[in-house]
C-alpha positions in Angstrom: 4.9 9.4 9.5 6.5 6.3 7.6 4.3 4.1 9.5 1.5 5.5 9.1 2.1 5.7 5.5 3.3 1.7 5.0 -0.3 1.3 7.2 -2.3 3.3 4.4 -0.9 1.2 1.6 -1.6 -2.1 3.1 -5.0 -0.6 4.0 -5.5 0.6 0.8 -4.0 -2.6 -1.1 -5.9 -4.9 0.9 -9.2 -2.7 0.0 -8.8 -2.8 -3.1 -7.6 -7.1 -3.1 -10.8 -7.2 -1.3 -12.9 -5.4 -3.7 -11.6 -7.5 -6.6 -12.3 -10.2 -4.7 -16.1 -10.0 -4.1 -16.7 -8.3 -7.7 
């Protein structure tokens, strides 16, 4: 359960770097 949790942060923070990003 903790690693699947510390994989949806990174998921979600690199989503969202990415997002930034490109906008």
């Amino acid at each position: 359960a903790l690693f699947g949790s510390d994989i949806g942060k990174f998921h979600t923070q690199v989503s969202l770097g990415l997002k930034f990003i490109i906008n």
